[in-house]
N, C-alpha and C positions, 0 to 999 in steps of 0.2 A: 646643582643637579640639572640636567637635562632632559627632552623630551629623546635623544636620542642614547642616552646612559640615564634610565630609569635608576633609582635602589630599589633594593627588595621591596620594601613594602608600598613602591608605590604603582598604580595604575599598569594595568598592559598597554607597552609603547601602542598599541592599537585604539583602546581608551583614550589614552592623553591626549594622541594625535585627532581622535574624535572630539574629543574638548576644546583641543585650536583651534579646529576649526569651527565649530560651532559660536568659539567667540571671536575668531573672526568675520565669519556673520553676522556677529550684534554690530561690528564695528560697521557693518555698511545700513546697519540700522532696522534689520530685521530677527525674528526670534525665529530658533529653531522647530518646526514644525513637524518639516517630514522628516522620517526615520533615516538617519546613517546609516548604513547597513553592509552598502555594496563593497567588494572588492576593486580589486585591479583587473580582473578575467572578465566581472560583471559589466564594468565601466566598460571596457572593449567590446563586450556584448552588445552594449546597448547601443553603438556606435558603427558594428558590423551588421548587428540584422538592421537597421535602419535602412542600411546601402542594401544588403542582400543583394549580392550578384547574381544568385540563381532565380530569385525573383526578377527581377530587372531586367540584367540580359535576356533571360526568356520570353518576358512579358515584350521589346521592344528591339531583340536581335533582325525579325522579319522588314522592321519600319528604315534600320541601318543600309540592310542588304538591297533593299526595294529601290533603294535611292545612288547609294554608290557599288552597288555590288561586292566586289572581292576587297577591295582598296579601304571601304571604310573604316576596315580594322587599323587604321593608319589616328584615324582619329580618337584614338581611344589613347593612345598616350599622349598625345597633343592636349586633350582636356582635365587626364589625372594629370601633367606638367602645373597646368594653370591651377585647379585645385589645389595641390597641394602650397602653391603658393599663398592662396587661401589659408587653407588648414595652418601653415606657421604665423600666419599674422592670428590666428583665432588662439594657436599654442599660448603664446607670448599673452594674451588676454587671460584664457581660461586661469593660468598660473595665478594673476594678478585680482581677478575680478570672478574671485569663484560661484556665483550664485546661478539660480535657476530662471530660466527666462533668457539666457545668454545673449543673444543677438540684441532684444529688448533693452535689458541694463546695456549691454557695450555699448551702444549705438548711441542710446542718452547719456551717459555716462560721459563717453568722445566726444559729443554734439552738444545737443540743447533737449531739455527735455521732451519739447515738441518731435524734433527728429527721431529722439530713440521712441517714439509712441509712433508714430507710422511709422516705423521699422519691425518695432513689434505687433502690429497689426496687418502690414502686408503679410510676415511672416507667421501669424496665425491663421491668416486665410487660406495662405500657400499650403501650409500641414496639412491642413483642413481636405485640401485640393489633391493630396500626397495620400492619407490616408483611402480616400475614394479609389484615386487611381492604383496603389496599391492591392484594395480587396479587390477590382476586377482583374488582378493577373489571376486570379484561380480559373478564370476561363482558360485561360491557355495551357494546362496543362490537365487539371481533373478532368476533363471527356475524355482525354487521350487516355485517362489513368485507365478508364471506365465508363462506358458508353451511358452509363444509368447516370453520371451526374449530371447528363444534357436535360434538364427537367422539362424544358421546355419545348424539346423536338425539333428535327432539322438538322441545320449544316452551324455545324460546334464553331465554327471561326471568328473573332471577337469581331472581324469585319461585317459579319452576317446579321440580318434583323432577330435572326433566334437567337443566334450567338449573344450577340450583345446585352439580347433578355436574359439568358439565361447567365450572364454576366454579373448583371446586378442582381439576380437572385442570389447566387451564389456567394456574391459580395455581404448582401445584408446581412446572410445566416451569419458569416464572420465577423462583422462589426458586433453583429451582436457576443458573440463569447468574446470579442478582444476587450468591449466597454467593458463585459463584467470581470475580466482580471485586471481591467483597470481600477477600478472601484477596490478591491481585496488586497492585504495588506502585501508590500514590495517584495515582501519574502517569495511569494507564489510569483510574481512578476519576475524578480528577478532567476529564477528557477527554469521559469518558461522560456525567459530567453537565452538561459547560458546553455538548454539541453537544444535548441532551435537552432544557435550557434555552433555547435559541435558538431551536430545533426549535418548543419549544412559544408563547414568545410569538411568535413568528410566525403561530403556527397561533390564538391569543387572536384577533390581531390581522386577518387574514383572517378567522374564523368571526363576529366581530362583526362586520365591515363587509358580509358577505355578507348576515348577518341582517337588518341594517339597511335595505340596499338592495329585499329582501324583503317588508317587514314589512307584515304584515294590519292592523295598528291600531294607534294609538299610545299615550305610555305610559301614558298615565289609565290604562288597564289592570288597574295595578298597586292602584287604588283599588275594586279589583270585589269582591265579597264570596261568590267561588265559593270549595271548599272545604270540609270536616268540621268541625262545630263554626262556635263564633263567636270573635271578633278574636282572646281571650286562648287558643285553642286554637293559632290562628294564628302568633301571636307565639313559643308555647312549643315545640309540636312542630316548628313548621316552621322555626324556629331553630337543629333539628340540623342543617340542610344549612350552615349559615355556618361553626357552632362544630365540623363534623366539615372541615371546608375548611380552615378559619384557625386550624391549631394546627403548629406545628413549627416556627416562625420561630426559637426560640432555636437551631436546626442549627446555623449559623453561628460561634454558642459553644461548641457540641459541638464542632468543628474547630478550635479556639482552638491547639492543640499544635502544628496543621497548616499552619498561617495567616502569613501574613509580616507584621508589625505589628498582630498581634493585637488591644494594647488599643485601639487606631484604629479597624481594619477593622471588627472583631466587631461593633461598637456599630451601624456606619451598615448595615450590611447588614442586620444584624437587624431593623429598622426598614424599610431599603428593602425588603425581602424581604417581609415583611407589608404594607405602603403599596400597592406593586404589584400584589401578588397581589389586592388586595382591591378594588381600581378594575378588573383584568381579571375576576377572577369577578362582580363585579357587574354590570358591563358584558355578560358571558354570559347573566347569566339574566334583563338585561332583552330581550335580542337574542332568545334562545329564546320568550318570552311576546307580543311583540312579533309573532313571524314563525310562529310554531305556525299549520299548517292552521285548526287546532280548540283551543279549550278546553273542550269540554263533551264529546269523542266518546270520553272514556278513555283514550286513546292517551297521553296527556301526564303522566298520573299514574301509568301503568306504563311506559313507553318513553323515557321523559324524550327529555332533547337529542337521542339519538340519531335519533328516529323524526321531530323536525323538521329535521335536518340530510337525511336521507336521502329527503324529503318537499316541503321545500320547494326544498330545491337540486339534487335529482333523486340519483338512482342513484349514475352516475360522480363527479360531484365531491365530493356527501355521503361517498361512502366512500373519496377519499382523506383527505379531511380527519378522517376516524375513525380512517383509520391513524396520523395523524399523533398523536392524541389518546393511541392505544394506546400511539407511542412514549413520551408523555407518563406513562403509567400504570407501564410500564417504570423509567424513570428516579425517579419516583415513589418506587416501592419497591426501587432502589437505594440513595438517597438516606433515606430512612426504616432501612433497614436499617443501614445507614453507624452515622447517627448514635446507635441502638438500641446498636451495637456498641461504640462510644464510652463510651456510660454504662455497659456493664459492665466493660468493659478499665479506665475510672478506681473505680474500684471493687473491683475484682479486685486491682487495683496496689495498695491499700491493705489488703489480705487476708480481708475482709469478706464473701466470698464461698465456697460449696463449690468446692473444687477453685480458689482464687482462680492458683497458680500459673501454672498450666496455661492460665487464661483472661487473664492477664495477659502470657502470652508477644508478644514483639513479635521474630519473627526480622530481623538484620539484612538478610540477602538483599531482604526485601519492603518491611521500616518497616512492615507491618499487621498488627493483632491476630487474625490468619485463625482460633484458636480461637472466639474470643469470636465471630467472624462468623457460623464454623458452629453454634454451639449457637445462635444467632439464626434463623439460618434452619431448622435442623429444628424448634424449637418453634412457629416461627410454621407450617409444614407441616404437623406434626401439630392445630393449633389450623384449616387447612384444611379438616381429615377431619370438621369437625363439622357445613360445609356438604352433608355424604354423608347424615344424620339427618335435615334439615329444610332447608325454603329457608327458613326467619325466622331461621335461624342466620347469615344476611348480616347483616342490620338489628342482633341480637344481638350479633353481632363486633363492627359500627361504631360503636355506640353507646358500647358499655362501654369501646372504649378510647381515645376522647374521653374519657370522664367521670375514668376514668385520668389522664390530661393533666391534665385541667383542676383533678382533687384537689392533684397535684404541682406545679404551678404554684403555688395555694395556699399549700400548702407553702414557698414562697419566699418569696412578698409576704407572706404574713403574721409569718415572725420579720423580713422587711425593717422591717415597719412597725413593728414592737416596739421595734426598735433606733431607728428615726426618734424614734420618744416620747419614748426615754430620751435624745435626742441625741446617739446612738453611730454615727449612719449620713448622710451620707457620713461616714467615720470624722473622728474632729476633726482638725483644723491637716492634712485631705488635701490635700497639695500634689503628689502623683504626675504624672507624664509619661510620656505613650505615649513611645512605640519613637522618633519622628522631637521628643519632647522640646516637643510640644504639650498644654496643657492636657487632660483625661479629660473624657468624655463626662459632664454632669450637668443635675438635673432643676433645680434653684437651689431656688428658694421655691414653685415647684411639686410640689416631690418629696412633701411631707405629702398634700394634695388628692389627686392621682393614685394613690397609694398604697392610700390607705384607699378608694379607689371599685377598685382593681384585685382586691385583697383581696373586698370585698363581692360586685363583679359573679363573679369565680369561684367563689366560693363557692354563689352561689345557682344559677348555668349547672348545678355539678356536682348540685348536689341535682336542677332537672330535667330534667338525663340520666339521672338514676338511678332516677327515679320508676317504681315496675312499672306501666305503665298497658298492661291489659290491649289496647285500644285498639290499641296500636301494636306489641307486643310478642308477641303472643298472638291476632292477629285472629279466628282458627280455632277458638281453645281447645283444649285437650289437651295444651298443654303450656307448664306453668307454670313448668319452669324456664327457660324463653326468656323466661316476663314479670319475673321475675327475676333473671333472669342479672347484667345488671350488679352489682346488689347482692351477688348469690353470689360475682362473682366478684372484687370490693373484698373480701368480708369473707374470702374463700379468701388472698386475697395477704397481708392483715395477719394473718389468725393463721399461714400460714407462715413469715412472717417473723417472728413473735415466735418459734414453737419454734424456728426457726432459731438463733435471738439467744439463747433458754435454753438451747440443747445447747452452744453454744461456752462460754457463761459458764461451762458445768460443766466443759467440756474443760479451761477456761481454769484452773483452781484456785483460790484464795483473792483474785488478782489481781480474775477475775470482771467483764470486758471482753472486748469486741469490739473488736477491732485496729484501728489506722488513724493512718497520718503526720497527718493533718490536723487533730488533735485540739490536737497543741501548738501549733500553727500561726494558730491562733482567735481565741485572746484576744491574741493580738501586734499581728493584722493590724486588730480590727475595734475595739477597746473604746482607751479614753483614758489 
């Protein structure tokens, strides 16, 4: 008998395949905690509203335009290219290495324990950094919806010192309902996000055709040379609106625990979830340049999508469709949060953590790590209160925890490709079977190529996000720790976590390690 030729009396191939997987999990030495639940639609979900193009694009179309004008939109397949290159070297893991924490176990797992623990610690700060910047896009769109949700009075613009306040107002109220359907059992979670998700390609899918039917000019457009700077200013700076869009695709592995035939599911969603998002966000922002009143009147480089949706499709229909956007930005950082909480709950589970106990709790009543969720959401709250100091403390938030992302990513592809070299990856004679007892997901003789361009292109993305150009960071001047910041606050994360990593070593005694199942676990699963 088979998992995928049940007989009658035994289990639903859905069951069984919950069962493989689940002991598949003991084999990498952890017990089943959180609930299995989700589908294949779910898994996607949790992977599309992460990117959320309506949020995203929206939230950082103005900061594209400001910098290469018409042409940016050039850089927007230039970075889903490099992505996705990503995304199949993550495929090929997710398949292999289904568990929760994904970046965290790959990274040690490929590496050395040490590396995958600042891998998984950059990339929980990054979250961290993601979810903040996330709840401030409701500034860009609620006033528009609705002049009453400016609580704070003044000029709505996330540039603005009201704006910005009334920024992180708006933010907090949302951290706070997102913690609490983090805490509640996945069922409600994953509800919120597959109606969030439908919600929003629907809303892609009308705001493009709207645009289109609209449109002032067509898309030569995109060939215009308006804009700060020349092509390579272009290319660089206004590349953050793709690389701050198309990053969280690996969610769907973050959920792997969650997931009902994980090493299946994980792979194709992660892929589709990036594929999609990337043909809808492109499609947005040639619809917006496209159907824009003006390119030259200002309006576009501070107002972004908004000021054309409310513009060229009038009042009424522009602002339901912003509603719907907001529900988009909602869900957004649901979804971001989720998956943030994930990386430290695997993490915590393996004791690696202050207080790792306590952030590792999973009560049975819920199946959710509700600690882990709350310290995700007050950090990223308090990391709110710094849009209360300046309005470049948006641009400053969004920035740096892209660059985040995109270090830890690194982090992955490049012990992946280590192993490739030495011929340890995909591990030899791997003959593994998903859940339904079909081949894993694999790059073949493309896995070298892909690799080494996945590695190089992160690598370079992170360096220019990280660049303090005063330019973009500092336009004002006076204050140069916003031209900074990202670099501040990379070099804050690793030297925490190194005293972190010294004070346990000393706790530890002559042993002189940082804990964690997955150490033995390494060289079983990955070397010959």
């Amino acid at each position: 008998m088979t998992v995928t030729d049940p007989a009658p009396s035994a289990p639903p191939p859905s069951d069984t395949a919950g069962t493989v997987a689940d002991a598949s999990l003991a084999g990498f030495g952890y017990q089943q905690e959180l609930r299995r639940r989700m589908g294949r639609y779910a898994s996607f979900a949790a992977g599309f509203s992460f990117i959320s193009v309506l949020t995203t694009v929206f939230q950082f179309f103005a900061l594209g335009y400001s910098f290469g004008g018409p042409r940016f939109f050039w850089t927007w397949p230039v970075v889903l290219l490099g992505q996705l290159l990503v995304a199949a070297c993550f495929a090929e893991l997710a398949a292999r290495l289904p568990i929760a924490g994904a970046v965290y176990q790959w990274a040690g797992r490929l590496g050395t324990p040490a590396f995958g623990w600042y891998a998984g610690w950059i990339m929980v700060i990054g979250r961290i950094v993601v979810v903040a910047a996330a709840a401030l896009a409701l500034q860009v769109v609620l006033p528009a919806v609705w002049s009453g949700f400016q609580f704070v009075g003044g000029d709505p613009s996330p540039a603005s010192t009201t704006g910005a306040a009334n920024a992180a107002l708006l933010g907090l109220v949302l951290l706070a309902l997102t913690t609490l359907l983090n805490v509640l059992d996945n069922r409600v979670l994953s509800a919120v996000n597959t109606v969030g998700v439908t919600a929003e390609i629907a809303g892609v899918v009308l705001i493009v055709t709207l645009l289109a039917t609209h449109a002032e000019r067509d898309p030569g457009i995109t060939l215009h040379t308006g804009g700060e700077g020349g092509l390579i200013a272009a290319l660089l700076v206004g590349s953050f609106t793709a690389a701050y869009v198309l990053i969280g695709f690996e969610s769907a592995s973050e959920m792997s625990e969650e997931t009902v035939n994980p090493r299946r599911t994980a792979p194709r969603t992660t892929l589709t979830a990036l594929t999609s998002s990337g043909i809808c966000g492109g499609l947005l922002l040639l619809g917006g340049l496209i159907a824009a009143p003006s390119l030259t009147d200002g309006r576009l480089a501070t107002e972004g999508l908004s000021y054309v949706l409310t513009s060229t499709l009038g009042d009424g229909l522009g602002r339901v469709l912003l509603a719907d956007v907001a529900l988009a930005v909602c869900a957004a950082t649901l979804a971001i949060q989720t998956s943030a909480t994930r990386m430290l709950y695997s993490m915590a589970r393996d004791g690696v953590l202050p207080r790792s106990r306590q952030l590792a709790r999973v009560p049975r009543r819920t199946g959710m790590p509700g600690t882990a969720a709350a310290v995700v959401g007050v950090c990223a709250a308090l990391l709110l209160l710094l849009n209360l100091a300046s309005p470049q403390a948006f641009l400053a938030i969004g920035t740096t925890c892209i660059a985040m992302v995109y270090l830890a990513y690194a982090m992955v592809t490049g012990p992946m490709l280590v192993r490739r070299l030495r011929g340890e990856w995909p591990p030899p004679g791997d003959d593994e079977r998903d859940e339904l007892g079909r081949p894993l997901f694999s790059l073949g003789r493309w896995g070298l190529p892909v690799n080494v361009l996945a590695v190089g292109y992160g690598l370079f993305m992170t360096v220019n996000l990280s660049w303090p150009r005063a330019a973009v960071y500092d336009p004002e001047g006076g204050h140069w720790y916003f031209q900074w910041f990202t670099v501040l606050v990379l070099a804050a994360t690793v030297a925490t976590g190194a005293a972190y990593r010294r004070h346990r070593r000393r706790a530890s005694g002559p042993a002189g390690s940082v804990p964690g199942p997955p150490a033995r676990e390494r060289d079983d699963r990955l070397r010959p």
